[in-house]
VOGU-3710 file (C-alpha; in Angstrom, 3 decimals, decimal comma):
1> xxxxxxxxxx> 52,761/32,482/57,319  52,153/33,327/53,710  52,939/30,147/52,467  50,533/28,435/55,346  47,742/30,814/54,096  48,171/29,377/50,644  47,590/26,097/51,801  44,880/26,553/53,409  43,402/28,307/50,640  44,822/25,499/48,618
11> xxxxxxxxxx> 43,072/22,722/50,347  40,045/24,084/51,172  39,053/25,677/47,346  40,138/22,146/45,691  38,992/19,300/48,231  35,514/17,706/47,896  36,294/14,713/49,550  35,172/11,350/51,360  35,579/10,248/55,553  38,505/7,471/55,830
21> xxxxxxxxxx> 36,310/6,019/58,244  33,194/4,493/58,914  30,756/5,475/61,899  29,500/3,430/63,728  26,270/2,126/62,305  27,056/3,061/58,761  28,058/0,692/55,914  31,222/1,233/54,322  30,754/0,587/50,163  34,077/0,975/48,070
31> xxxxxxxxxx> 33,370/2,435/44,525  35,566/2,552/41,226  34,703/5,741/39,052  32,691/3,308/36,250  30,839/2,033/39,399  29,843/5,396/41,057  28,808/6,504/37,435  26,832/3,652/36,352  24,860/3,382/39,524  23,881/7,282/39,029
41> xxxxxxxxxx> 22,468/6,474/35,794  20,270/3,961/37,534  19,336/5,857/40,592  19,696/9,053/39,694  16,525/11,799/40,558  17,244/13,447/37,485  17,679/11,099/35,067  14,951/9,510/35,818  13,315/12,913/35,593  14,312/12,484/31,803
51> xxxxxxxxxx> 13,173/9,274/31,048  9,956/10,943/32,779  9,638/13,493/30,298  10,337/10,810/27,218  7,002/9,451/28,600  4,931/12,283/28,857  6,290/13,129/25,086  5,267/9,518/24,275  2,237/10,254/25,519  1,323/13,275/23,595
61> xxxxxxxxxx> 2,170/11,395/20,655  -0,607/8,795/21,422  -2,736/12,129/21,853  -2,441/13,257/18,201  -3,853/9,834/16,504  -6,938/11,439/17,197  -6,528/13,580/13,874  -6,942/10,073/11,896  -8,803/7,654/14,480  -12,524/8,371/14,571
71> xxxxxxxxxx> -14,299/9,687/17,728  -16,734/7,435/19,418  -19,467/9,370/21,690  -22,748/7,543/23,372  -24,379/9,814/25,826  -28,405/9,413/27,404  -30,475/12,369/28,040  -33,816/12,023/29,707  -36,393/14,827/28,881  -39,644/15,824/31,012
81> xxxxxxxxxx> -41,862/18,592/29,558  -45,185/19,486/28,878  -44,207/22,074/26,168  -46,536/21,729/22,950  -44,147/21,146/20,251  -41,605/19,519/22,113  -44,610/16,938/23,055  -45,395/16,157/19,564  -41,687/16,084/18,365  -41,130/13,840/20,573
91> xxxxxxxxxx> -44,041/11,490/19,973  -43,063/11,576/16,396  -39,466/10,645/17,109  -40,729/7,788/19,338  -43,159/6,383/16,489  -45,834/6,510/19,050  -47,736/9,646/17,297  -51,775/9,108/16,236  -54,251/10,722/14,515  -55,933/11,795/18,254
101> xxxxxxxxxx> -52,790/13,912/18,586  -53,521/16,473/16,406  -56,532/17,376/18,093  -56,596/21,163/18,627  -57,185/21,548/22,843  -54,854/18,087/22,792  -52,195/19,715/20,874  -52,631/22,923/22,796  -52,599/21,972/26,087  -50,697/18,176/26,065
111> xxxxxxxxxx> -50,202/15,429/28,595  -46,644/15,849/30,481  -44,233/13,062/28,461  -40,798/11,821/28,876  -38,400/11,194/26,296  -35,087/8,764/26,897  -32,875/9,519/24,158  -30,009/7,427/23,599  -27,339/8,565/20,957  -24,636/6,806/19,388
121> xxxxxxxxxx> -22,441/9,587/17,502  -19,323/8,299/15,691  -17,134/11,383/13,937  -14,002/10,311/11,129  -11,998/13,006/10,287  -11,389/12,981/6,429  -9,185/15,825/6,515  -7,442/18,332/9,051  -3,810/19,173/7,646  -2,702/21,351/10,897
131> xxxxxxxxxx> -3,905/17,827/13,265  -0,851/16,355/10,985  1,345/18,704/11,323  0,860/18,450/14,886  1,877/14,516/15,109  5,027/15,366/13,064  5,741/17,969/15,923  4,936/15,323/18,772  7,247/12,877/17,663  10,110/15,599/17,098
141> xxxxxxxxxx> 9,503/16,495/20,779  10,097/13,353/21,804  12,897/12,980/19,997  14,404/16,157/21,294  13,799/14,726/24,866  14,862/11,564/24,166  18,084/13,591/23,423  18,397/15,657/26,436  17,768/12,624/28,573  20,952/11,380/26,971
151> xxxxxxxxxx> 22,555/14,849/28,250  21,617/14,479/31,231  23,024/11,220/31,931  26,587/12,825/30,807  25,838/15,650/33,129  25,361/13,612/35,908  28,130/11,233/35,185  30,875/14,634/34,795  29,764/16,134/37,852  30,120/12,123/39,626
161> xxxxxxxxxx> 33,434/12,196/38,445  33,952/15,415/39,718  33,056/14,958/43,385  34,792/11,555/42,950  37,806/13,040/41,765  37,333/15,303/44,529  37,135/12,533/47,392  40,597/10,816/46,073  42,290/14,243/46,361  40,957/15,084/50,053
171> xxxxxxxxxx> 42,001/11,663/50,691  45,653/12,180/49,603  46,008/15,988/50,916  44,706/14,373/54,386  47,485/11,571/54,082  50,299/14,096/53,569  48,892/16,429/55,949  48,766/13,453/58,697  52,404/12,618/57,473  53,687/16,451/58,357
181> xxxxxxxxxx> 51,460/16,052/61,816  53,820/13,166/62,419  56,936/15,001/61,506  56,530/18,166/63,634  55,109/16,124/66,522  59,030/14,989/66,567  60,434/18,389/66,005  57,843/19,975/68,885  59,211/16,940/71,355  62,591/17,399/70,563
191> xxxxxxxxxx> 62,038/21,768/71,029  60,593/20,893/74,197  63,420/18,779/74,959  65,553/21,312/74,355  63,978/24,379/76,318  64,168/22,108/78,683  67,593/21,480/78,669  68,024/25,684/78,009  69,340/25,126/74,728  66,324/26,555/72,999
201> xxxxxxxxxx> 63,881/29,830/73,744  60,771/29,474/74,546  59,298/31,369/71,750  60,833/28,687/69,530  59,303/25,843/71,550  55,753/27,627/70,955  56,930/28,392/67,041  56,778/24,600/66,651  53,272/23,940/68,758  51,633/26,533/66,465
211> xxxxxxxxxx> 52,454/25,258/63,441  51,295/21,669/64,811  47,997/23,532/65,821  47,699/24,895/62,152  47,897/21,479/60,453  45,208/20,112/63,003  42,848/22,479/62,201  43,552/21,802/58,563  42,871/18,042/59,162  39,428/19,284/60,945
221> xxxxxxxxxx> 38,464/21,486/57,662  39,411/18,543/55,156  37,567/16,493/57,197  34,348/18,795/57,327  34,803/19,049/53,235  34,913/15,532/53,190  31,653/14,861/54,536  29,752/17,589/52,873  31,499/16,023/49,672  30,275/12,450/50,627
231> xxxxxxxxxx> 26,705/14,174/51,124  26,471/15,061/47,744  27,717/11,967/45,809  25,315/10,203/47,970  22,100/11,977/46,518  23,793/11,799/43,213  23,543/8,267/43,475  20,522/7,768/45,528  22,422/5,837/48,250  21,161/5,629/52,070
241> xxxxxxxxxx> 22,646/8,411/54,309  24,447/5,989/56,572  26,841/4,461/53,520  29,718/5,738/53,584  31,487/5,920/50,200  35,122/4,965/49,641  36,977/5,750/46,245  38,829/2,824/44,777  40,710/4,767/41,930  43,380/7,464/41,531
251> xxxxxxxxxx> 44,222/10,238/40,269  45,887/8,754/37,212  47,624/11,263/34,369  48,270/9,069/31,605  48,697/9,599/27,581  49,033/12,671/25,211  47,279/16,112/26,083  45,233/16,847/22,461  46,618/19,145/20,397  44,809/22,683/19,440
261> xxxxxxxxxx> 43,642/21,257/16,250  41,619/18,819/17,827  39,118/20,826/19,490  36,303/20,386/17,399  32,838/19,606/18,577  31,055/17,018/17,114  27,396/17,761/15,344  25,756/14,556/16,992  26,057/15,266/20,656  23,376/15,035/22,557
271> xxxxxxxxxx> 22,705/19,047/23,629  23,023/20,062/20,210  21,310/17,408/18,549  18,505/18,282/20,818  18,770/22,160/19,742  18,494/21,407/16,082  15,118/18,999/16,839  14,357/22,452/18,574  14,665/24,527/15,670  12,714/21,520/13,191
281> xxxxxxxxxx> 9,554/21,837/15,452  9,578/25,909/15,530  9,896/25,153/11,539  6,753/22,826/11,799  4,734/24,961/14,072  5,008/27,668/11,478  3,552/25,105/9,015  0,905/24,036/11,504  -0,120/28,037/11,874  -0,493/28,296/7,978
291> xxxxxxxxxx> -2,408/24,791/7,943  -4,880/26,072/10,591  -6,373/28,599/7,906  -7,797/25,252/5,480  -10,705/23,940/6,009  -11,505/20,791/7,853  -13,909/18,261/7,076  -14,999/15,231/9,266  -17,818/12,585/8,353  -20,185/11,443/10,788
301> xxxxxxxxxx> -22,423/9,110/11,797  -25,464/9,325/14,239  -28,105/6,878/15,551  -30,851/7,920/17,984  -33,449/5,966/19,948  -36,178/8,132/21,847  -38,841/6,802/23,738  -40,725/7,125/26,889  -39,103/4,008/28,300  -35,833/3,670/28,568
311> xxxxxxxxxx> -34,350/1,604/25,410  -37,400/1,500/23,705  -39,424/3,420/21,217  -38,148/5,177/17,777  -34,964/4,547/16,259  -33,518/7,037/13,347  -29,978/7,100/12,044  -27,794/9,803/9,745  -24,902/10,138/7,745  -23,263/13,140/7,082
321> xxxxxxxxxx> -20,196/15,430/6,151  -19,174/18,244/7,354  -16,574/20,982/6,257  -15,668/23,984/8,355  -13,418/26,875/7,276  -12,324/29,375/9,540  -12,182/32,163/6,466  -10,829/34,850/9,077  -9,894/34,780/12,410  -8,915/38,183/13,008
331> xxxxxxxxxx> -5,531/37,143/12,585  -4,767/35,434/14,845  -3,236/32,448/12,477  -1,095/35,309/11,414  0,396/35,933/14,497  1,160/32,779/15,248  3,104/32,157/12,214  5,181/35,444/13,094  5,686/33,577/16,662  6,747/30,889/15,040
341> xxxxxxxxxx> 9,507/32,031/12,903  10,382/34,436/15,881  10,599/30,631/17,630  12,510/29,237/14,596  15,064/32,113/14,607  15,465/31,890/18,528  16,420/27,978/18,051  18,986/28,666/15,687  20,596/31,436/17,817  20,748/29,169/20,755
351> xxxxxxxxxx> 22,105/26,431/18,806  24,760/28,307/17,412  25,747/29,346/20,670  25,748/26,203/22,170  28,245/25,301/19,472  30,369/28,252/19,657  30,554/27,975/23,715  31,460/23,939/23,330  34,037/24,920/21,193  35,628/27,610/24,017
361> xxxxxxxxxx> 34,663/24,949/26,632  36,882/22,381/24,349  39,894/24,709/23,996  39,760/25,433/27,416  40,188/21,863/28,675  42,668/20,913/25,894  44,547/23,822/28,256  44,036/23,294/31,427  45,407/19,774/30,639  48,508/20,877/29,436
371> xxxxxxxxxx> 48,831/23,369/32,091  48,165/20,700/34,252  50,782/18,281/33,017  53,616/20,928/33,349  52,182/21,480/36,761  52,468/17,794/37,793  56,214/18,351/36,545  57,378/21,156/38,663  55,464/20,009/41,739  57,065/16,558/41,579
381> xxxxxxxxxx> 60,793/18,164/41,119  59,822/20,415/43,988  58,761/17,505/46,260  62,278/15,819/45,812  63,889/19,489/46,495  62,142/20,284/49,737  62,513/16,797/50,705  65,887/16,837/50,932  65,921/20,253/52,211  63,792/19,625/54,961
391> xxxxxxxxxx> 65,464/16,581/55,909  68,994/18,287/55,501  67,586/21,041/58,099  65,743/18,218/60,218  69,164/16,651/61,163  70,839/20,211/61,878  67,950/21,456/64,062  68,336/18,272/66,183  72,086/19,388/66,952  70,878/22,937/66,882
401> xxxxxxxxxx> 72,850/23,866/63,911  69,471/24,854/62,809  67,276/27,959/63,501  63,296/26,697/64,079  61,921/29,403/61,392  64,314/27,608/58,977  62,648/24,034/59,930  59,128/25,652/59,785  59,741/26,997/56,167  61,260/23,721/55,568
411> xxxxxxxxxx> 58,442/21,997/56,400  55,700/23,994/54,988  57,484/23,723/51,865  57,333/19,951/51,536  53,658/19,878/52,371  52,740/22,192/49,891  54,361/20,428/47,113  52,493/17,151/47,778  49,662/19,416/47,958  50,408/21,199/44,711
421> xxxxxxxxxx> 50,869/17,743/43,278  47,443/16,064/44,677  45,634/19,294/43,354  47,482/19,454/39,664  47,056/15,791/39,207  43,456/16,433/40,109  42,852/19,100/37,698  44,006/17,061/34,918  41,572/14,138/35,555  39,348/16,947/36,012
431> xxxxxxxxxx> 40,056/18,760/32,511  39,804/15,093/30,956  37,236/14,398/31,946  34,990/18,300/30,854  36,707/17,639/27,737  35,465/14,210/27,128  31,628/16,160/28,220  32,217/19,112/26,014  32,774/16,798/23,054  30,192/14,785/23,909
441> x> 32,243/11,234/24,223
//
């Protein structure tokens, strides 16, 4: 019972699997692991989330050529008053102002005018160091999530190959779990035979119908796992809810585990390459902060046409400079260069954490692949053993040499070597493949 509770436990913790049949109504699509992988990085939600992001960055790049491109403003304001020296400013501005004007009780008490003013306003900045600044940080951003897009795609494609890995192992506990359904369905015909014939007790008949009860409700839970296993590869890849995926590949150990020595992480992957762009734009908003407290200056140029119909009238036109300096802004600047080394610092912390953790995450595969190997090893001597043991016990029990405890163990045994084969070969495709992730290859 011990050893059934194991494999249970055993199947259930390592299976994320796929249905061996179709439904009726769904489309069966067979997928290799480069397949299932490259059509995630075409359909997948959050990659394209990513590529999203690269926009929007793209965009606020386009943003910041407003700190060299001049500003372009035409706006029309219509004006109604009777108000003295609005009246004769505006006369003036319209050219339309005569000596009968500057009569006293004319001037004092004026006719209600209008006044269409159209302005044309054009504004260069000349210079505005933290604007800069602030492109140079826009096009690190975009950088930075141009590398965490790249992330992301080798996120998605490790956990594909995870659930894919998953389906092939389900697939193959399922077969060997179907092949020891097959098996005891003899030995329970062959108990009943004999209770029949008195040769055998009846709790020994019902010893053999349990244990074929057991591995149908394991089937049923394999199955269940297979489906909710399906489910999820399915939105990885963005594929209709009636396909039904089938895994072409196998759980395949092949050449040398890496030694210890080789568990280095390399400085250009993605994450971390993304970090350090991190840290460069904390560096550059510290910049921008101290930038903020020179002064700015702009040129400008402005045309105006008043009059008391529309596009007509007085015409005047300027040219100026001007230079603002915010001398003290109760520092505020000052703060915000303390934020931004606080930022800085922060960037480097999580960078060098990222590294050390890669390099544990590293080690860590480089072991479970070794452990895995000498796993495969000792499962595949123990599946010859128990083999022949349970065959050895098979052919006594049918003369009833053979207790049906001994046939049970016998049995249970075999199964859970192929299981403990499917599951170690598993984990070493598994391991491979985090390594390959953690190393950023």
């Amino acid at each position: 019972m011990k050893v059934y509770k194991a494999l249970i436990g055993f199947c259930v913790a390592g299976s994320l699997t796929s249905p061996l049949q179709a439904k009726a109504g769904e489309t069966t699509m067979k997928l290799s692991l480069s397949d299932a992988i490259s059509m995630a990085r075409q359909n997948n939600s959050s990659i394209k989330a990513s590529h999203s992001r690269i926009d929007q960055a793209e965009a606020r790049i386009v943003q910041t050529r407003q700190s060299s491109l001049p500003k372009v403003t035409l706006s029309e304001t219509l004006m109604v008053t009777n108000d003295p020296g609005a009246a004769l400013v505006f006369k003036l501005q319209q050219k339309s102002l005569q000596n009968s004007d500057f009569d006293a009780p004319k001037m004092t008490n004026p006719n209600v005018i209008n006044d269409f003013n159209t302005s044309f306003q054009v504004m260069q900045p000349v210079y505005n160091a933290d604007a800069a600044i602030g492109r140079a940080i826009a096009i690190s951003a975009k950088k930075a999530e141009e590398h965490m897009a790249v992330r992301t795609e080798e996120t998605i494609g490790f956990q594909v190959s995870k659930v894919y890995y998953g389906l092939i192992l389900a697939r193959k506990n399922i077969d060997a779990v179907e092949q020891s359904i097959k098996t005891m369905q003899g030995h329970s015909n062959e108990a009943a035979k004999g209770f029949s014939a008195g040769l055998m007790t009846k709790s020994d008949k019902l010893s053999t119908e349990v244990r074929l009860s057991e591995l149908q409700e394991q089937k049923l839970l394999l199955h269940d796992a297979i489906k909710d296993a399906t489910d999820a590869l399915k939105v990885m890849l963005h594929l209709d809810a009636h396909v039904t995926i089938v895994p072409t590949g196998d759980l395949v150990v092949d050449g040398a585990v890496p030694g210890v020595e080789n568990k280095t992480v390399p400085e250009n992957r993605a994450d971390l390459k993304a970090l350090e762009t991190s840290r460069q734009i904390a560096g550059y908003q510290a910049d921008m902060a101290r930038a903020s407290r020179l002064p700015r200056v702009n040129a400008f140029l402005q045309t105006n046409l008043h009059s008391d119909n529309i596009f007509s009238g007085g015409s005047s036109w300027g040219v100026g400079m001007n230079v603002q300096w915010n001398i003290f802004d109760g520092q505020a600047s000052a703060g915000r260069i303390q934020e931004a080394k606080a930022q800085e610092r922060e960037a480097m912390y999580n960078y060098e954490n990222a590294r050390s953790s890669s390099i544990v995450e590293v080690d860590k595969s480089i072991r479970s692949m070794r452990t895995a190997k000498a796993r495969i090893a000792v499962a595949q001597k123990s599946i010859e053993e128990s083999k022949v043991s349970l065959d050895y016990i098979g052919s006594q029990y049918k003369t009833g040499m053979a207790m049906t405890f001994e046939l049970l163990m016998r049995e249970q045994a075999h199964t859970y070597a192929k299981m403990r084969l499917n599951q170690a070969k598993y984990d070493y495709c598994v391991a491979k493949s985090e390594l390959a992730y953690y190393r950023g290859n």
